[in-house]
C-alpha atoms as one frame of an Amber mdcrd trajectory, in Angstrom:
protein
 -32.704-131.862  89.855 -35.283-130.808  87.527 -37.121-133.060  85.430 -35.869
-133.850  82.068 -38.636-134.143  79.287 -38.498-137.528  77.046 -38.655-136.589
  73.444 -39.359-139.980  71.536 -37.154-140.646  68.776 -38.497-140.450  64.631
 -39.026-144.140  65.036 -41.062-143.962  68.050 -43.026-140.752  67.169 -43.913
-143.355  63.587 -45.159-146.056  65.583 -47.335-144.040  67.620 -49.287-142.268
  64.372 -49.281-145.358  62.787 -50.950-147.082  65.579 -53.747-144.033  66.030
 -53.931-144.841  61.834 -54.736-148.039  62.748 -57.192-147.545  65.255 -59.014
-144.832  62.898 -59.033-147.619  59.750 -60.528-150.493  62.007 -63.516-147.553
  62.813 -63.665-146.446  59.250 -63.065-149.511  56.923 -62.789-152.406  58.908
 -63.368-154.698  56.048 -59.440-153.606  55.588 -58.236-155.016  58.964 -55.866
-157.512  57.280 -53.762-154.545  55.880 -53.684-153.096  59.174 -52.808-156.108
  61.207 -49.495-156.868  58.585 -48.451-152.992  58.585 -48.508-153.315  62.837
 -46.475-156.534  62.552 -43.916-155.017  60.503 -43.775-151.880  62.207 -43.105
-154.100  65.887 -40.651-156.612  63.744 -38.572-152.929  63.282 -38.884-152.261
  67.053 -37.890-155.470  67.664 -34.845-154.697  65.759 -33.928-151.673  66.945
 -33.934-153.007  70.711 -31.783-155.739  69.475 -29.407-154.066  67.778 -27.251
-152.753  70.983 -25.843-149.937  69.339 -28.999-148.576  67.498 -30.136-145.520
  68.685 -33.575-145.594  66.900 -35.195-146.426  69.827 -33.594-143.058  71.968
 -30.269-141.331  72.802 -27.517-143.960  72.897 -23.654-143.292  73.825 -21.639
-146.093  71.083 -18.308-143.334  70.978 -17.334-140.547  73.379 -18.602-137.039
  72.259 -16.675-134.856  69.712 -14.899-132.665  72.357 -13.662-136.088  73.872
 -12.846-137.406  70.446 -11.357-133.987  69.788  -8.804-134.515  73.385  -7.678
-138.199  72.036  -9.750-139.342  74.896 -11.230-143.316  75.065 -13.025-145.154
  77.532 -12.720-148.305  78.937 -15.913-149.812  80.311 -15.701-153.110  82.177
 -19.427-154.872  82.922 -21.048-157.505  85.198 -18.787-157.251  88.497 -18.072
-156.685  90.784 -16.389-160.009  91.144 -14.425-160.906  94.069 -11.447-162.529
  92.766 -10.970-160.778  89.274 -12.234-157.165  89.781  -9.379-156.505  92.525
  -6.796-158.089  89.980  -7.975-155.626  87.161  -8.026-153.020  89.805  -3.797
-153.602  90.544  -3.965-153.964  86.562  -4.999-150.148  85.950  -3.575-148.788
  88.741  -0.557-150.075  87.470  -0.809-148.398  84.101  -2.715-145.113  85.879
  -6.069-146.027  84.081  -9.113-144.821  84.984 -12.265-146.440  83.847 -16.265
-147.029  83.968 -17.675-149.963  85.861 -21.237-150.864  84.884 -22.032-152.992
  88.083 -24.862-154.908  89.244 -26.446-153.817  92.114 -26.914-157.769  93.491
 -23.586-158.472  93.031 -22.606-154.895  94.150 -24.933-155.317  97.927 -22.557
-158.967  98.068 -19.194-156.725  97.984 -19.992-153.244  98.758 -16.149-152.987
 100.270 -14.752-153.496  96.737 -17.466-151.445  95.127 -15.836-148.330  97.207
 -12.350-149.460  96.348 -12.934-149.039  93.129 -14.279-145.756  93.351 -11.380
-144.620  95.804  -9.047-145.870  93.269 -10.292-143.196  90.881 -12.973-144.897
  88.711 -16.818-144.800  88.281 -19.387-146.928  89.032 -22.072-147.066  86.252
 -26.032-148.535  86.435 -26.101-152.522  84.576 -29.780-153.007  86.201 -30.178
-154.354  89.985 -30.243-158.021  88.604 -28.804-158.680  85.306 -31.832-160.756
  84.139 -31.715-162.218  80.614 -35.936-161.088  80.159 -34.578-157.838  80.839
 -35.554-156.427  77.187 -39.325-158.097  77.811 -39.803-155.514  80.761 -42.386
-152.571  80.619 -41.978-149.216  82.079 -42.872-150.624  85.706 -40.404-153.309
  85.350 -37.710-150.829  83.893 -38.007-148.261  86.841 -38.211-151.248  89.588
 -35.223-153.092  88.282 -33.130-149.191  87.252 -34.307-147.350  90.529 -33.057
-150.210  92.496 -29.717-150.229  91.252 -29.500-146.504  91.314 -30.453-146.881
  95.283 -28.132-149.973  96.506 -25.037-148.571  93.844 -25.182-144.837  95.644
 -26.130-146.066  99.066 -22.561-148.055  98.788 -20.422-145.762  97.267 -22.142
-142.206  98.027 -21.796-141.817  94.074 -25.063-141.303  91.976 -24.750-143.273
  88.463 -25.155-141.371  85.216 -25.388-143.402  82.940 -27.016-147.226  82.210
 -26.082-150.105  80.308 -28.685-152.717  79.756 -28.147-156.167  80.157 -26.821
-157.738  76.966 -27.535-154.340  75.457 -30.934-155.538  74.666 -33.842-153.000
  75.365 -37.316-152.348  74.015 -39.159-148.581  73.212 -40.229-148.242  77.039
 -36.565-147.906  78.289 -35.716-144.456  76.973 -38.524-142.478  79.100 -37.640
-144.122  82.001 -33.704-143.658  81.421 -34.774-139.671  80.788 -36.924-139.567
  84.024 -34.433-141.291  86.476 -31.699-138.871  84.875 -29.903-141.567  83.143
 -27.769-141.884  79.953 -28.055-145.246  77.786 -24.094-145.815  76.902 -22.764
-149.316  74.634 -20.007-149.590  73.018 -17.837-148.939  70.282 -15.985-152.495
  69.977 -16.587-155.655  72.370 -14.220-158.901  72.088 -17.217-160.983  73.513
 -14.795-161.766  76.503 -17.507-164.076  78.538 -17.651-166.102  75.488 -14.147
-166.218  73.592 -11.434-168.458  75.561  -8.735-167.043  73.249  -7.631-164.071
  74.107  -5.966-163.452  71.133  -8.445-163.356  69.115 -10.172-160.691  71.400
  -7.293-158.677  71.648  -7.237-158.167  67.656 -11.071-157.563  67.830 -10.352
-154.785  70.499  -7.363-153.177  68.802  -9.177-152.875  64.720 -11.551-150.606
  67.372  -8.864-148.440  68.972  -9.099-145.158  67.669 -10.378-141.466  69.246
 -13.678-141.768  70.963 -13.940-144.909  71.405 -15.945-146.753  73.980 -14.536
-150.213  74.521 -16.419-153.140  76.468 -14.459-155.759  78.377 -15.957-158.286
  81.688 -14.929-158.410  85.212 -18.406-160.827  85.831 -18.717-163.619  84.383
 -15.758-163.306  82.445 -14.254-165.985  79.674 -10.944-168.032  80.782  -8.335
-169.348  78.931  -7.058-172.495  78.487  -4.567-172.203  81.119  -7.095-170.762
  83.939  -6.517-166.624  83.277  -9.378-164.561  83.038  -9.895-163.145  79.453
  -9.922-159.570  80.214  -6.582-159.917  82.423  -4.254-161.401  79.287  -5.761
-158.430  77.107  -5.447-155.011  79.171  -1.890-154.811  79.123  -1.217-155.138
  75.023  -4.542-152.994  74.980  -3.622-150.071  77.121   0.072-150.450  75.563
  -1.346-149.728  72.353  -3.564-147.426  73.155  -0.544-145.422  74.686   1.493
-145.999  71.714  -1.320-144.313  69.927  -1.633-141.057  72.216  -4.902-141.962
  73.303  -5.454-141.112  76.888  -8.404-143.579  78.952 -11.355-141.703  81.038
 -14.522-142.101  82.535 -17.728-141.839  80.853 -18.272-139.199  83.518 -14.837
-137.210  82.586 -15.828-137.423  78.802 -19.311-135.168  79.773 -16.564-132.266
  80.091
């Protein structure tokens, strides 16, 4: 595979003159450093923004809906994060193969070397298995580009050694990310995908109320977030994501939108 080259984004390409600015004012007028210390702070205060905003892609190429040819087909995709999980993945599993579904898993690679059996079922049931980092840690946005590539590679290695399937594309943990992600995403050969519309399913009990989040998002293009990890229960014991799929893939029929992979939206 050749090697991509990273092309950093307005934002980035900003921070960069503005930091050789900076260096050249110290040298020139330092008697001005106060100036130049509050316009670096506000400049890293916007970075810090950017990498917390999930769906921003000021910080680098960043999939929040399908592309237009997708959009175009009446295509969605369903994305499910943080498994696999050993008792709810393989319901979710019966779940779409019950309505014919296809979708993207963004798995951990710990979790994924604990149950590499039902990693492969999933992919012989017709889905993909996406990069969510090797270890899902919540400092995941404080990493560098070493800690990026250690945490990314790995998960590219134990997720393909398991299901003989290279991942495309990678979702960070919580979204969150900071300007050294993108060059390592472009050198490992990796797309940065989010979301269109999340129901915050590990944190809302009532599925209800997810399910109308979900739905106000349902239209062409769409890129919809739901939990098999450390997914939200209700009241009465059920996994979140299991009382929403069916009244969400019922609609989305209703609507003549038809469910793929992120990888089967790239055509």
């Amino acid at each position: 595979m050749s090697e991509v080259r990273w092309h950093p984004t307005l934002l980035v390409r900003a921070t960069l003159l503005l930091h050789g600015i900076a260096l050249l004012a110290l040298i020139v007028a330092p008697a001005h450093w106060r100036w130049v210390v509050v316009a670096l702070i506000a400049n890293h205060l916007l970075l810090t923004l950017a990498g917390l905003w999930p769906r921003s892609n000021w910080l680098g190429a960043n999939w929040t809906h399908l592309p237009p040819a997708a959009t175009t087909r009446q295509e969605i995709a369903l994305t499910i994060d943080d498994g696999p999980d050993p008792v709810v993945t393989p319901l979710v599993l019966d779940l779409l193969d019950r309505y014919q579904i296809q979708a993207t898993f963004f798995c951990i690679g710990e979790r994924a070397a604990h149950y590499p059996e039902l990693c492969r079922d999933i992919v012989r049931r017709g889905h993909s298995i996406e990069n969510h980092s090797q270890h899902h840690r919540h400092h995941f946005s404080l990493l560098g580009v070493a800690g990026f590539t250690r945490e990314i590679q790995a998960a590219q290695t134990t997720l393909s050694g398991i299901t003989g399937q290279r991942p495309l594309f990678f979702r960070a943990p919580a979204g969150l990310r900071n300007p050294f992600l993108d060059p390592v995403l472009t050198r490992l050969g990796l797309r940065l995908a989010s979301w269109s519309v999340r129901g915050f399913d590990t944190r809302v009990r009532d599925a209800a109320q997810v399910k109308t989040t979900l739905l106000a998002g349902l239209q062409p293009g769409a890129i919809i977030l739901l939990h098999d990890g450390h997914a939200a229960h209700t009241t009465a014991g059920v996994p979140v994501i299991l009382e929403v799929l069916p009244d969400l893939l019922d609609a989305a029929a209703a609507a003549g939108l038809r469910c793929v992979t992120l990888r089967q939206a790239l055509a």
